[in-house]
C-alpha positions, 0 to 999 in steps of 0.5 A: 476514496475508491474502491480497486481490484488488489490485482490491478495495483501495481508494486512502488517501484521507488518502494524504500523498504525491501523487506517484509517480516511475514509473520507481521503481515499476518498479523496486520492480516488478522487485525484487518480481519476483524476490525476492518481496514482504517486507513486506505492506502494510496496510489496514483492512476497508471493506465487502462484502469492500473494503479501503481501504489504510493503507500500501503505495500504492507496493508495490500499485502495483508489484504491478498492474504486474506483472499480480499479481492478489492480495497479501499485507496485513496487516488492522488495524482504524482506527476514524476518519479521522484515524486513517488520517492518522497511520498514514500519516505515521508509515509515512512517517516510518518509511521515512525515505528516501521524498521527499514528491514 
């Protein structure tokens, strides 16, 4: 696991879902407000100190909202774009009770 700077994680750009009810990232932003972030999310390293994500676009996002400069990611390695694709379907999948809207 490894602490990062929200800034330097860049979008999925095999992201399947396109978008993001708002008021559900509040209040997954609340809950990660009181309670803490349970699960990191996960990126791959790019270069110069970048990270480009894999799965957690709505726990980051809940993040920036807080104003939380830094979360906690855990740094897999994925060597082609297809690859990130599956990644995040299969997190897709897993969550099960996420729309695709």
């Amino acid at each position: 696991m490894k602490t990062i700077d929200v800034e330097r994680v860049l979008p999925n750009p095999e992201q399947p879902r396109g978008e993001f009810d708002v008021a559900q990232l509040h209040e997954l932003a609340e809950s990660i407000g009181e309670v803490g972030l349970l699960q990191p999310i996960v990126v791959k390293a790019a270069e110069d100190g970048w990270y480009v994500l894999v799965d957690g676009e709505r726990r980051l996002r809940a993040h920036k909202l807080l104003g939380r400069n830094q979360i906690e990611a855990r740094v897999i390695t994925v060597s082609n774009p297809a690859d990130m694709l599956v990644l995040a379907l299969v997190a897709k999948l897993q969550r099960g009770d996420v729309t695709p809207s």
